[in-house]
C-alpha positions in Angstrom: 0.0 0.0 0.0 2.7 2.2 1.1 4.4 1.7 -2.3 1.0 2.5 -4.1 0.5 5.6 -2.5 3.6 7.0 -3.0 3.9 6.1 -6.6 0.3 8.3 -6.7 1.9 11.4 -5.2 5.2 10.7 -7.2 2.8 10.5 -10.6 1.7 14.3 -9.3 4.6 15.5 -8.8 6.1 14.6 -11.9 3.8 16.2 -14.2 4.5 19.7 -12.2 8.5 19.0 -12.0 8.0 18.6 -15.7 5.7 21.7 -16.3 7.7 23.9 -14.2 11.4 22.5 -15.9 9.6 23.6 -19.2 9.2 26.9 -18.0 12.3 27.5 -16.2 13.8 27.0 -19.6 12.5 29.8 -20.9 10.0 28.0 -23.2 7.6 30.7 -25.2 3.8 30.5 -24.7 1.6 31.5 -27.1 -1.5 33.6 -26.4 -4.3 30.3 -26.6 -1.5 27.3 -25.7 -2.5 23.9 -26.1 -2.6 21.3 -23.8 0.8 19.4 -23.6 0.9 15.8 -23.1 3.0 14.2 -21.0 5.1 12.7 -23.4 5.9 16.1 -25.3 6.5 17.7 -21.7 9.4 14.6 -21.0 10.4 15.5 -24.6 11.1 18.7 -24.0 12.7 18.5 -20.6 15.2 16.1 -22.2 16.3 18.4 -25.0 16.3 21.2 -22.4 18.6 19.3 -19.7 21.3 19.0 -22.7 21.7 23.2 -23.0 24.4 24.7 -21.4 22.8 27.5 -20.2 21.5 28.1 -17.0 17.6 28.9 -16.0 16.3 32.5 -15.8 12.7 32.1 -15.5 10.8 30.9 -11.7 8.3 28.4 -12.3 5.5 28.0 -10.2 5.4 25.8 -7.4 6.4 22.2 -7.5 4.6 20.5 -5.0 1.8 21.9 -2.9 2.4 21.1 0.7 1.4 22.6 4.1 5.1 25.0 5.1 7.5 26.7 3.4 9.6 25.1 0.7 12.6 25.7 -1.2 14.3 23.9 -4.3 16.7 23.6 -6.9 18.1 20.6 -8.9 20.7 21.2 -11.5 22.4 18.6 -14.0 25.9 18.8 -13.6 26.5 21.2 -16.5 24.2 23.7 -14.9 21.1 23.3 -16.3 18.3 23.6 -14.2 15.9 21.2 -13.9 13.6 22.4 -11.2 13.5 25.1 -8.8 11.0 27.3 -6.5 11.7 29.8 -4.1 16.1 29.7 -4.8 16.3 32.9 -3.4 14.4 33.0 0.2 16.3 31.9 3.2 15.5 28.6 4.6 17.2 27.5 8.1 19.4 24.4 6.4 19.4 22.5 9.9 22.0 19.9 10.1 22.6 20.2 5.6 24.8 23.1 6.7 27.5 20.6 8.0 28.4 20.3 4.2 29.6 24.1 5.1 31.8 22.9 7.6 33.2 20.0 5.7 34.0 22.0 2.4 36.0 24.6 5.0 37.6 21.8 7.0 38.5 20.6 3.6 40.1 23.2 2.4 41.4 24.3 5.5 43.4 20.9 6.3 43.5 18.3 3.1 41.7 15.0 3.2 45.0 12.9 4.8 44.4 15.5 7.8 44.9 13.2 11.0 44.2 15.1 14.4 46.9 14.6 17.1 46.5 13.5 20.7 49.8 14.1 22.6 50.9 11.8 25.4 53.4 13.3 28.0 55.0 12.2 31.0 55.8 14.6 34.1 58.5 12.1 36.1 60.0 9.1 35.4 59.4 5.6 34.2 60.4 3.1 35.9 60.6 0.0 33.9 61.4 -2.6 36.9 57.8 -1.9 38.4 56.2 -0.4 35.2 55.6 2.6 37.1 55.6 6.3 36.2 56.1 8.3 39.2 54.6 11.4 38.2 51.7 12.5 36.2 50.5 11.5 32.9 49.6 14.7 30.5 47.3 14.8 27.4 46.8 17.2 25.0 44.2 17.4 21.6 41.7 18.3 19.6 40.8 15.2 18.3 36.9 15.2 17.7 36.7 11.7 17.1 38.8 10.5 20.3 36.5 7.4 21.9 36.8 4.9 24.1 38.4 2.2 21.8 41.3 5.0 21.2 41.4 5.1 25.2 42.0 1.6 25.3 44.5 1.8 21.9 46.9 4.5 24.0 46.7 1.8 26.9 48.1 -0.3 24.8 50.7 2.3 23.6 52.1 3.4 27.3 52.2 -0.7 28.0 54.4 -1.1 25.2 56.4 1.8 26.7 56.5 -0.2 30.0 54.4 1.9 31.7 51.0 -0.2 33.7 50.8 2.6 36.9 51.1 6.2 37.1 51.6 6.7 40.6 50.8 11.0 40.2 48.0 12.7 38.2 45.7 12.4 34.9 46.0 15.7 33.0 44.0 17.0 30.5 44.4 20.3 28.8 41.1 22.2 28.5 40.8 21.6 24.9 40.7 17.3 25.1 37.1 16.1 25.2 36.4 11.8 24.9 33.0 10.6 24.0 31.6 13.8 22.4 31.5 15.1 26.2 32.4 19.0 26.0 33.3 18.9 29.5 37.3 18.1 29.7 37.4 17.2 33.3 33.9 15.0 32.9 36.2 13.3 29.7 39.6 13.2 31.9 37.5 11.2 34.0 36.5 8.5 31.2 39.7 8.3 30.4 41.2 7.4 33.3 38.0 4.6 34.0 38.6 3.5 29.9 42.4 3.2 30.5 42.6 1.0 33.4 41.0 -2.3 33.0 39.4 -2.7 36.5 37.2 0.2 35.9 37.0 0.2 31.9 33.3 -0.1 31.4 31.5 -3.2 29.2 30.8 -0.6 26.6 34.8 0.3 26.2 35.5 -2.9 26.2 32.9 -3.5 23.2 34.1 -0.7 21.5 37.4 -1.7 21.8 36.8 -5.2 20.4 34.6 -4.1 17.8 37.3 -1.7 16.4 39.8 -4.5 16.2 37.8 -6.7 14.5 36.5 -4.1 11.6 40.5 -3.8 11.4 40.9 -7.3 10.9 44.2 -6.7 14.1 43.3 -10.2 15.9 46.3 -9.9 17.7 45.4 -6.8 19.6 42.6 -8.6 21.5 45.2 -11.5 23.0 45.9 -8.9 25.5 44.1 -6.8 27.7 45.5 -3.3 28.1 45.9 -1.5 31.7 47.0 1.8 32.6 46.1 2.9 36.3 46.1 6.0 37.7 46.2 6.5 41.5 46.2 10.3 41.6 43.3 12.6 40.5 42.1 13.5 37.3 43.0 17.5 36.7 42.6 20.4 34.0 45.4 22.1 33.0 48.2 23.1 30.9 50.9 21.1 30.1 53.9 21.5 32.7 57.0 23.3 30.9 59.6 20.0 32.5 57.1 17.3 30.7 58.5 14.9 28.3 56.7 13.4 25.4 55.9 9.5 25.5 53.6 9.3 22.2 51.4 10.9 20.1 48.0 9.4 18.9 46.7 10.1 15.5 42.8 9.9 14.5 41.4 8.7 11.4 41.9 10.7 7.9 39.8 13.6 7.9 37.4 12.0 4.8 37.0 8.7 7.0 35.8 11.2 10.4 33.9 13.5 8.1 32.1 10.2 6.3 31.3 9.3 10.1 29.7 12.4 11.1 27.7 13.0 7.9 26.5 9.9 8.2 25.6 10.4 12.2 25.1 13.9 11.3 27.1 13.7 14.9 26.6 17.6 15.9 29.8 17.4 18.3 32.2 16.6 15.7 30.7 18.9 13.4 31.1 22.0 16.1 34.4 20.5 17.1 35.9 20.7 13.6 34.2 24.3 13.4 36.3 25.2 16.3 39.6 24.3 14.6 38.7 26.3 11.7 37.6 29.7 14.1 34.1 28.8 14.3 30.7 30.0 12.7 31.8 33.3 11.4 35.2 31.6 9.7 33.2 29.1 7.5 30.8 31.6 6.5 34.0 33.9 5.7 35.1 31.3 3.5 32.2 31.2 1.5 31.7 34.2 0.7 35.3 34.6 -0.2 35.9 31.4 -2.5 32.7 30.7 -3.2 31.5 34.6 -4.4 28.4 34.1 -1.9 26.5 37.4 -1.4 26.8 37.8 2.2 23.0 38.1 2.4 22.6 34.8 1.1 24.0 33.2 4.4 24.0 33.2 7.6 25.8 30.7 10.1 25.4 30.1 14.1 26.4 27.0 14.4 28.7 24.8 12.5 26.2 21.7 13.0 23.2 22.8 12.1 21.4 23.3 15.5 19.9 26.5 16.4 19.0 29.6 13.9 21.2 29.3 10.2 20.1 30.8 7.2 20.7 29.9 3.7 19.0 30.3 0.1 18.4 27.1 -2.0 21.1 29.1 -4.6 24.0 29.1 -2.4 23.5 26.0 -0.8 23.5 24.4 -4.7 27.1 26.9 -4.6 27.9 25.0 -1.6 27.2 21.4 -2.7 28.7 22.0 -5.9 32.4 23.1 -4.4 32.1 20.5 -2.2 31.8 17.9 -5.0 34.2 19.6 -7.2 36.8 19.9 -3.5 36.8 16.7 -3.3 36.9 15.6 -7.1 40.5 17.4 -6.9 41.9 15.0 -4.4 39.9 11.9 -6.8 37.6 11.7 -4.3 33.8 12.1 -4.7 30.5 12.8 -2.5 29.6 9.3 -1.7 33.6 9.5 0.2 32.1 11.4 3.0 28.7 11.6 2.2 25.3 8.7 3.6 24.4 6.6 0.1 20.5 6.3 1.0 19.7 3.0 1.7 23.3 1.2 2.5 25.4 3.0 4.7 24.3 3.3 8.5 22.6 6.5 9.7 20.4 9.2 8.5 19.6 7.4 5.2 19.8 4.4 5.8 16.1 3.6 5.7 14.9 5.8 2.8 15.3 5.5 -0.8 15.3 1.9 0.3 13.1 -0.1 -3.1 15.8 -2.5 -4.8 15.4 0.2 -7.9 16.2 3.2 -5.4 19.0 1.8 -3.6 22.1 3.6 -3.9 20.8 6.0 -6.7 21.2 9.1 -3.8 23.8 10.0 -1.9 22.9 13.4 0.3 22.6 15.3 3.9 19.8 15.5 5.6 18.9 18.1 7.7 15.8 18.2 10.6 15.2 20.3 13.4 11.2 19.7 14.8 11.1 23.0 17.2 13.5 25.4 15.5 11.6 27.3 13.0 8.3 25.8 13.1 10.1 22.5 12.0 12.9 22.7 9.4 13.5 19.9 7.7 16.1 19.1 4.5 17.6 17.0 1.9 20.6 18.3 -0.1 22.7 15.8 -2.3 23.0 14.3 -5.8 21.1 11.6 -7.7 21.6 9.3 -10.3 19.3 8.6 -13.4 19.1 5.8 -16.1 19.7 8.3 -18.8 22.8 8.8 -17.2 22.3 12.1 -16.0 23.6 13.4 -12.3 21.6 15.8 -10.9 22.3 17.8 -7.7 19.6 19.0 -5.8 18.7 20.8 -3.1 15.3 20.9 -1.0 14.6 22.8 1.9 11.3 23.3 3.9 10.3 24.8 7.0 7.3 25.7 9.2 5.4 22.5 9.3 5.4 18.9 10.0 9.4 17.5 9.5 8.2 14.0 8.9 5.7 15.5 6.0 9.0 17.0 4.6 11.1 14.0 4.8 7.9 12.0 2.9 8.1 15.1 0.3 11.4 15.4 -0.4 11.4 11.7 -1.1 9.2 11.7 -3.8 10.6 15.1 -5.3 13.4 13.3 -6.0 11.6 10.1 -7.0 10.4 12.4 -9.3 12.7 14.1 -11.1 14.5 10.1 -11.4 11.8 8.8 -13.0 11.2 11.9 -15.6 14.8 11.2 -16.6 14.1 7.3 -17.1 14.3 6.2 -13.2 17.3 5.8 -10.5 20.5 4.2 -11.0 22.7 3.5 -8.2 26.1 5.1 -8.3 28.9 2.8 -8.1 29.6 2.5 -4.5 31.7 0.0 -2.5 30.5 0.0 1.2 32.7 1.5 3.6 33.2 0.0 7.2 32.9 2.5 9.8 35.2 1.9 11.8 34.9 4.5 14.7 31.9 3.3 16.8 29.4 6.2 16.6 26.0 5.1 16.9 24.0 7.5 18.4 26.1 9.0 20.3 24.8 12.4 20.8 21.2 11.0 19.8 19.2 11.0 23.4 20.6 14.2 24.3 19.9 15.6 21.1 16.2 14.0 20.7 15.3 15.4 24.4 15.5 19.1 22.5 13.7 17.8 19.4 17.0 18.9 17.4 17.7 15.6 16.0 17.5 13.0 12.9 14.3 11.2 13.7 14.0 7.6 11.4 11.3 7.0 8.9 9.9 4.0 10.9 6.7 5.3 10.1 7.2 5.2 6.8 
């Protein structure tokens, strides 16, 4: 029934996706027009989608549905396809992370690997496995989480180290677990790195990690580090000496993560290495020409009050695809393909036709703005067409957008033959997100609901 109902609605919608692509064209109307059919409107939006040149004219609205709504889908050469309302501002919710990847992109490389340094205030001694003295870690690593906490464990073991006999010190900027309080994450660590108070979850995670990574050997051993001091926040002491440093994932692997999550922590982490809010939105009105009116950004995840029009955010999507086309990467690298990889997507576009034929951000905020809810990515078509696309809606019920967006898309697939699944190799995640941030997250109604009502 479910499939019935929305092929019904996606019949509807096609006809106007069709009309209004006609029109955005430029197509001449004489005084008395006759009727089209609907197979001389999909003739015409197939000679159209070849031109080169870009859409002048609006076309009336696409779908009629209770809210605001914004959209615009492009083919890769910039031809529009579709598009309503390109210049009002929309609140993006959690689409404006693609913001904050293009600028942590650009601002660090896709090899990017954030350090966690490991330093040592005393001495080791190697006898007892003691370090008499505290034990001093420094980072920004957004991603650090308990399996990493058992992986330095490991590390200081290897260094002969099994009891720190001073202090646990974190600097202010080290956070574990997506928990912004560094003495609240000092205190994880400590639990995660000694195996008498290392939680079942740790343990799991730990385990879990290893196996992805196919390193059997790890888990013949248990690490142990104990601390029998305090846990403290501070600076590094001037007389400390470095034992290690612990790298994270590649920046494409944490950013694939997140999207995928749409894990707000990371996201406002990685905004605060690159200066935060006002620095991404900097950035894109400097390399991407943005009128500064066009955009507005709060926050680097997506939660609260942002402001974008349907136009730039196509800007935005489009240097983010071409960004990571110059390091032979593409959008499906970081980027949830709808119904395979874990997270946002994973239940919608799901039919064995649909399956892997979008690969996009989703966005949903259920108080903010009445309800902001949105979908920005690309799709594929049998005519072999890409189209990017971008569809934002406010002010009204999120799961009626989600439901909405859905069959936009459907569409404008099936008015260029139906999907086609980009070629896509699933990727293991190997950091152990989940829902990390979800309960806290869902208690404010700023969060990702699923489509189990679907």
């Amino acid at each position: 029934m479910r499939i019935r109902e929305r092929s019904i609605r996606a019949a509807v919608i096609v006809e106007s996706i069709l009309l209004a692509a006609v029109c955005s064209f430029g197509q001449q109307s004489a005084p008395t027009p006759e009727p089209l059919s609907p197979a001389t409107v999909r003739a015409q939006i197939q000679s159209a989608t070849t031109q080169d040149t870009k859409a002048s004219a609006q076309p009336e609205l696409i779908t009629q549905i209770h809210g605001l709504q914004g959209v615009l889908a492009e083919t890769l050469d910039g031809a529009t396809i579709a598009s309503q309302s390109v210049d009002d501002k929309f609140n993006p919710a959690s689409s404006i992370k693609l913001a904050t990847a293009l600028a942590a992109l650009k601002a660090f490389g896709p090899e990017h690997r954030f350090i966690t340094s490991v330093w040592a205030n005393g001495k080791i001694d190697q006898t007892t496995g003691t370090l008499t003295g505290d034990l001093i870690l420094a980072g920004t690593d957004p991603s650090f989480h308990n399996e990493h906490a058992v992986m330095l464990a490991r590390q200081l073991n290897e260094l002969g180290i099994r009891t720190v006999s001073g202090n646990l010190i974190v600097t202010p900027s080290f956070t574990m677990n997506f928990d912004w309080s560094a003495q609240r994450s000092g205190e994880q660590l400590r639990d995660t790195l000694d195996t008498m108070r290392r939680s079942t979850a740790a343990l799991q995670s730990w385990a879990d990690q290893r196996t992805l990574l196919g390193d059997a050997a790890s888990l013949r051993t248990v690490p142990s580090v104990a601390v029998l001091g305090e846990v403290q926040v501070g600076a590094t002491p001037p007389g400390a000496s470095a034992l290690l440093t612990h790298k994270s994932s590649k920046l494409v692997d944490i950013l694939k993560v997140l999207l995928c999550y749409s894990n707000n922590f990371m996201a406002e982490r990685i905004g605060d290495t690159i200066g935060g809010p006002q620095a991404v939105r900097a950035m894109l009105i400097d390399k991407l020409k943005l009128n500064p009116d066009e955009v507005f950004i709060s926050t680097t995840s997506g939660l609260g009050v942002n402001r974008v029009t349907p136009r730039a955010m196509m800007k935005i999507l489009s240097s983010l695809r071409d960004e990571l086309g110059q390091n032979r990467l593409s959008l499906s690298d970081i980027l949830p393909v709808a119904g395979i990889d874990p997270g946002t997507l994973e239940d919608r576009f799901t039919t064995e036709t649909e399956r892997g034929s979008v690969v996009a951000k989703t966005g949903t905020l259920a108080r903010s703005d009445g309800g902001a809810s949105s979908l920005v990515g690309q799709m594929q078509t049998r005519s072999g067409r890409i189209v990017l696309f971008v569809i934002l809606n406010q002010r009204g019920n999120v799961l009626s957008f989600r439901h909405n967006q859905d069959d936009i898309v459907a569409s404008i697939q099936n008015s260029l033959g139906g999907p086609a699944p980009f070629p896509y190799r699933p990727i293991t995640l190997a950091m152990r997100l989940a829902d990390s941030d979800f309960a806290s997250a869902k208690s404010r109604g700023e969060y990702e609901p699923r489509n189990e009502q679907r």
